[in-house]
C-alpha positions as CSV (number, residue, x, y, z in Angstrom):
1,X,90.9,181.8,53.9
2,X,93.6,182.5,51.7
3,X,94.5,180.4,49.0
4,X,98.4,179.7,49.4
5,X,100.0,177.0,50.6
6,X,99.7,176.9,54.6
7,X,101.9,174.7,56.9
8,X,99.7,175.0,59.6
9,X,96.9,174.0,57.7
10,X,98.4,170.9,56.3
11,X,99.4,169.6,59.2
12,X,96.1,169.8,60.6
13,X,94.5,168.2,57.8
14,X,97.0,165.0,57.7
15,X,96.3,164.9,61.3
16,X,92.6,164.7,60.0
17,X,93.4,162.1,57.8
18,X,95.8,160.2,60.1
19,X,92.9,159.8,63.0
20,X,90.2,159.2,60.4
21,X,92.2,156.4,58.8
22,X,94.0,155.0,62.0
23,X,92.5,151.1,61.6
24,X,93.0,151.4,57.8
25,X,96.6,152.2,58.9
26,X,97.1,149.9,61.3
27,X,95.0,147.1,59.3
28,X,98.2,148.2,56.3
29,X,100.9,147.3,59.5
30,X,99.7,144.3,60.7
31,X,100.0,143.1,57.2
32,X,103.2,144.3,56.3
33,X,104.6,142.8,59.9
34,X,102.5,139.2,59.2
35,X,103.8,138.8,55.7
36,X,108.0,139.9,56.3
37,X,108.1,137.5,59.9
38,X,106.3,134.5,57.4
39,X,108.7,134.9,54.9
40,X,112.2,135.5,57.3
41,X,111.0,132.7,59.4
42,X,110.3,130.4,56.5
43,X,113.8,131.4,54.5
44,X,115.8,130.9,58.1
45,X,114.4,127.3,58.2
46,X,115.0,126.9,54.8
47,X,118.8,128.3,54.9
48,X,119.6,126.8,58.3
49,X,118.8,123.4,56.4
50,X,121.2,124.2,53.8
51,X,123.7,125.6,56.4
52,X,123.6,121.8,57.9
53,X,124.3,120.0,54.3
54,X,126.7,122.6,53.3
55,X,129.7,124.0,55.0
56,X,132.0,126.9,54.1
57,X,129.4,129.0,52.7
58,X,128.6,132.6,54.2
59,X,124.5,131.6,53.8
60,X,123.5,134.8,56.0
61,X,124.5,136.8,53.5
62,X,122.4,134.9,51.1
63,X,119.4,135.1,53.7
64,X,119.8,139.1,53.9
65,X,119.5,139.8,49.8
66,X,116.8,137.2,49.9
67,X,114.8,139.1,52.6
68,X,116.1,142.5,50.6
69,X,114.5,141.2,47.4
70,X,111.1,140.2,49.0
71,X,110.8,143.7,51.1
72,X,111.7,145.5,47.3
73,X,108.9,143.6,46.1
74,X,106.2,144.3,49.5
75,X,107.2,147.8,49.5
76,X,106.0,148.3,45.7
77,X,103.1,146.4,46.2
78,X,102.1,148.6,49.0
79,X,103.1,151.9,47.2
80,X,101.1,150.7,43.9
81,X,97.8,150.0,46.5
82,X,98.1,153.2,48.4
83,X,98.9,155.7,45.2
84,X,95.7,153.8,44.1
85,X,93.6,155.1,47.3
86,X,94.8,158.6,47.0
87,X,91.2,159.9,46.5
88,X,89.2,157.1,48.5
89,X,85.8,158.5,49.6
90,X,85.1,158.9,53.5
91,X,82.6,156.2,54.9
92,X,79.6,158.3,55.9
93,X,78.2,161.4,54.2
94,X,78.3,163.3,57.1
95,X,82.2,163.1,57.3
96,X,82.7,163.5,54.1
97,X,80.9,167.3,54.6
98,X,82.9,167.9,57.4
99,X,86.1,166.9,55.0
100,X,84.4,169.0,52.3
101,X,84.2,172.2,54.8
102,X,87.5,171.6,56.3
103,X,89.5,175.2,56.2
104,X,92.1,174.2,53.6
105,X,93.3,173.9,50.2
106,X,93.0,170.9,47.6
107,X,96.7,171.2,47.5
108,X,96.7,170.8,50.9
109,X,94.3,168.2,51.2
110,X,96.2,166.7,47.9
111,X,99.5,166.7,49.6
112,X,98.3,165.2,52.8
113,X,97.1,162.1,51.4
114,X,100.1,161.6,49.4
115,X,102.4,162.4,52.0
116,X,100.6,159.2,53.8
117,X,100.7,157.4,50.0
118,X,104.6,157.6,50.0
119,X,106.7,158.5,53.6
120,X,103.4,156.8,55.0
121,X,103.5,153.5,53.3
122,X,107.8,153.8,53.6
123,X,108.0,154.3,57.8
124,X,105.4,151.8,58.1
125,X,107.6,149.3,55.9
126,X,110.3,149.7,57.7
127,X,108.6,149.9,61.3
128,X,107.1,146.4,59.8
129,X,110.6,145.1,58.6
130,X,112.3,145.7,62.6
131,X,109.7,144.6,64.2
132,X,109.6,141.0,62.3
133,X,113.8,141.3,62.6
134,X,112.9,141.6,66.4
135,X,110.2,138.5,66.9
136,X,112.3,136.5,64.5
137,X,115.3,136.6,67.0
138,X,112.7,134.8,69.8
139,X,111.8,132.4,67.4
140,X,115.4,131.3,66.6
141,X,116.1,129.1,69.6
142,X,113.2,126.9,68.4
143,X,114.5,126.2,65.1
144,X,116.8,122.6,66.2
145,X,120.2,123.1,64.3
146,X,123.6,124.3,65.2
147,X,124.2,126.8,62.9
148,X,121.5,128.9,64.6
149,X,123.9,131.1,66.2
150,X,125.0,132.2,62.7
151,X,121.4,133.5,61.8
152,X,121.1,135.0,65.8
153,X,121.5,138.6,64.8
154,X,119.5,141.4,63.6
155,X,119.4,142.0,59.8
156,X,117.2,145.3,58.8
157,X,120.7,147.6,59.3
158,X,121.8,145.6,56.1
159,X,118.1,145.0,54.3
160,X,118.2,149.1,54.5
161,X,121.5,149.7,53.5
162,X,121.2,147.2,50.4
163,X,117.7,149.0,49.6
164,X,120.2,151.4,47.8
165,X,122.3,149.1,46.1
166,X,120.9,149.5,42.5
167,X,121.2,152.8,42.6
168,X,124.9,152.8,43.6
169,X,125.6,150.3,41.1
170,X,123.9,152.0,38.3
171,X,126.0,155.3,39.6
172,X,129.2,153.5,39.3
173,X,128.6,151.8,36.2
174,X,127.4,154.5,34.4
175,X,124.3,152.2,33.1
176,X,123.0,149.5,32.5
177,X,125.9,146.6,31.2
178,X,126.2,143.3,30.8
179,X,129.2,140.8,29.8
180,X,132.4,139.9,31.7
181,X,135.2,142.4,32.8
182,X,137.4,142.1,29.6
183,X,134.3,142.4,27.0
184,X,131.7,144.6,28.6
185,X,128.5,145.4,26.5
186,X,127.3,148.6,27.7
187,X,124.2,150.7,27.1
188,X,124.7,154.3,28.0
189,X,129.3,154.3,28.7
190,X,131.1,155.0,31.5
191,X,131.7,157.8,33.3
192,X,129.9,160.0,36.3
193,X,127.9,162.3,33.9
194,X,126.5,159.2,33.2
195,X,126.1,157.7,36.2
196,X,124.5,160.2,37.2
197,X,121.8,160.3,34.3
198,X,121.2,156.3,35.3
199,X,120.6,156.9,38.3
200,X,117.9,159.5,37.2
201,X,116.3,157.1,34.4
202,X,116.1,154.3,37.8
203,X,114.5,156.8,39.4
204,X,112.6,158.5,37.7
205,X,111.1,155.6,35.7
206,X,110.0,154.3,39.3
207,X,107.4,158.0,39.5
208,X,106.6,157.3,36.6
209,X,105.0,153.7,37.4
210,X,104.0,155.1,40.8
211,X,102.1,158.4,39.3
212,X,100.5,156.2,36.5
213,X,98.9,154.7,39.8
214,X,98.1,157.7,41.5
215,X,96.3,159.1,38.9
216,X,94.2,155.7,38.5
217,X,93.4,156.5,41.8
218,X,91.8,159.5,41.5
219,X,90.4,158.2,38.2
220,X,88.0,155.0,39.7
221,X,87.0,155.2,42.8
222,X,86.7,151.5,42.9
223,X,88.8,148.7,43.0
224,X,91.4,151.5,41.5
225,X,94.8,149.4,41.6
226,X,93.2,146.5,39.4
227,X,92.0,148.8,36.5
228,X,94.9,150.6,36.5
229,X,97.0,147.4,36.1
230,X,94.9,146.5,33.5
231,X,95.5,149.3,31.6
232,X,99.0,149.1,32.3
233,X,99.3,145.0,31.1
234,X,97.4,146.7,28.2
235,X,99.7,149.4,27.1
236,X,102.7,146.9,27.8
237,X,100.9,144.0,25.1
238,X,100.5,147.2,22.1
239,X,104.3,148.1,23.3
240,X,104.7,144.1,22.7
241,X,103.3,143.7,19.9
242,X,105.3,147.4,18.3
243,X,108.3,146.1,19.1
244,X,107.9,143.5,17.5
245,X,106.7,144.2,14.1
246,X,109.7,146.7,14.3
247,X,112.0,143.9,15.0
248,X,113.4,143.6,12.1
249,X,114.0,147.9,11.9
250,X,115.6,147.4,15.3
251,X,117.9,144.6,14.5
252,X,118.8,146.2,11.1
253,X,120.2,149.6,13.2
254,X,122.1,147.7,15.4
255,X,123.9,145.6,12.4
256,X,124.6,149.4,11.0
257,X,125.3,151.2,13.6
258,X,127.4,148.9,16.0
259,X,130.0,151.6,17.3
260,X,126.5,153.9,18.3
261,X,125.3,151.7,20.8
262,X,128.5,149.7,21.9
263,X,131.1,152.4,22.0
264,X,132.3,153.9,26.0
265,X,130.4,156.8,26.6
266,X,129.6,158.0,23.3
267,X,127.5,161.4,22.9
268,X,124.9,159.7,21.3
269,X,124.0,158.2,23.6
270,X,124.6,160.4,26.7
271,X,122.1,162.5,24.5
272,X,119.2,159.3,24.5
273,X,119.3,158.8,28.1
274,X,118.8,162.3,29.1
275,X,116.5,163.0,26.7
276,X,114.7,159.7,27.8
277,X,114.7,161.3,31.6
278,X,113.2,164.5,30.4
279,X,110.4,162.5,28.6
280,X,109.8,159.9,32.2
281,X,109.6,163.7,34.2
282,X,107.3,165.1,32.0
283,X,104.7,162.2,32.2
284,X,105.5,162.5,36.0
285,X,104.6,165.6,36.4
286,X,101.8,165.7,34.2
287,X,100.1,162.5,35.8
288,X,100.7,164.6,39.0
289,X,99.0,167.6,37.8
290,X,96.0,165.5,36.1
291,X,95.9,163.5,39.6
292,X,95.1,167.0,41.4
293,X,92.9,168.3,39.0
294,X,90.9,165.2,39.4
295,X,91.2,165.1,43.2
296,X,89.8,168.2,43.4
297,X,86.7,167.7,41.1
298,X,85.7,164.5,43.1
299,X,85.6,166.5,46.4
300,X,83.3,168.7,45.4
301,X,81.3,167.7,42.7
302,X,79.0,164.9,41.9
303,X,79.8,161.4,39.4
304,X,78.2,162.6,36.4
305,X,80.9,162.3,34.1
306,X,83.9,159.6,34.0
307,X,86.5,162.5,35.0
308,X,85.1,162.9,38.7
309,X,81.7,164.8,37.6
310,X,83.1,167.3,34.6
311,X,83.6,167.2,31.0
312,X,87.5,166.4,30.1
313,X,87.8,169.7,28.5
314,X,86.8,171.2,31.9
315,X,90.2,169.8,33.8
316,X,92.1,172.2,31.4
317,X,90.0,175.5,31.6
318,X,91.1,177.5,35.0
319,X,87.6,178.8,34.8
320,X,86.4,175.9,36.4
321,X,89.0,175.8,38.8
């Protein structure tokens, strides 16, 4: 067996993984499904009671960013668990041979789990999210009010479109702002070079959360997602604690340099936020990297050692590859 990327091969081995997994998958649906009908069923009762206090107010569209805002916050949970369970172990010792001996790369063994990690976790979201839109519409004649009707429609064709709204609005902006229309405050200008440079600090600080999870996956092979958010509420307390014992350098720039960081689309900085994005890809591709390194230590070697049964020095010597 060759050891370049194969199609064919990947395929079959996410097939693998899909059947071998199915009731973990399915378990991951159920839960999705349960927890986004709970919450629409429990925010239509609650908005239909406003609805019947409170007239001339459009309080659908109030429903729909609610339901937006809690499927944002269900879909990161679940993409934080699942980056965590990257490298989970097979139940039996037998399978895990037959994984072992399984004619294929670590890239593509790699690239099979995280395909289920991140589209996986995403289709089974969003399956989840039209599904509970669907049962939610039988359970509307039960709810006694007469501004039922209002609510008697489906609403994941808006939840999905609104799923892009911060990134449209950081595109159009140009950054992050804040203040009224006639004395706007703005971080990074105006203009579409630098919309599109927010749009790629959004994103791109997003991998870098979801990497730092991936690679705590393949780090611990236990109770993964906690540790890492450990060390995360760790490194976020010394970041804490940084800023501010630099809180008086910080404030001290601004009082000097007020035009810097206030002034339209100066080239200042345009220069901090890209430079900023080049920084969040590099840790995102290096977490990536580390991830597969470490993936591919813990399949075929041992726990011996913290980093999946080699020395740390190993990871980085293709000798050992």
């Amino acid at each position: 067996m060759n050891n370049t990327f194969s199609f064919s091969r990947f395929g079959r081995v996410l097939k693998r993984d899909l059947v071998e997994n199915r009731k973990r998958y399915l378990t991951a649906l159920f839960i999705f499904f349960i927890g986004l009908l709970g919450f629409q069923l429990t925010q239509t009762n609650d908005y239909l009671l406003h609805s019947s206090r409170i007239e001339g107010i459009d309080f659908f569209n109030h429903y729909i960013d609610t339901v937006t805002i809690f499927f944002y916050f269900v879909l990161a949970l679940a993409l934080c668990y699942s980056a965590s369970e990257i490298s989970i172990a097979m139940k039996t010792k037998e399978k895990a041979m037959n994984y072992l001996m399984m004619p294929a790369t670590n890239l593509e063994k790699f690239l099979s789990r995280v395909s289920i990690a991140i589209v996986g976790v995403f289709i089974m979201a969003l399956v989840a999210l039209i599904l509970s839109d669907v049962v939610r519409m039988l359970f509307l004649p039960i709810f006694d009010s007469e501004h039922v009707v209002e609510y008697y429609r489906f609403t994941f064709p808006q939840v999905i479109s609104n799923l892009g709204d911060p990134f449209l609005a950081m595109y159009e902006e140009g950054g992050i702002v804040w203040g009224d229309k006639d004395n706007v405050y703005t971080i990074v200008g105006f203009s579409r070079y630098l919309g599109y440079l927010a749009v790629a600090f959004l994103t791109l600080s997003i991998l870098v959360i979801h990497s730092f999870f991936v690679l705590g996956g393949c780090i611990w092979r236990k109770n993964a997602m906690v540790k890492t958010l450990l060390i995360g509420l760790v490194i976020i307390l010394l970041g804490i604690w940084l800023f501010v014992t630099q809180i008086d350098y910080i404030i001290g720039l601004f009082d000097e340099l007020p035009e810097l960081w206030f002034e339209t689309g100066h080239p200042v900085m345009k220069t901090l936020v890209l430079v900023a994005d080049l920084l969040f890809l590099s840790i995102t591709i290096f977490n990536w990297w580390l991830s597969f390194r470490l993936f591919s230590r813990k399949q075929m070697i041992p726990r011996t050692h913290f980093f999946g049964g080699m020395h740390p020095h190993h990871l980085f010597n293709k000798a050992h590859s």
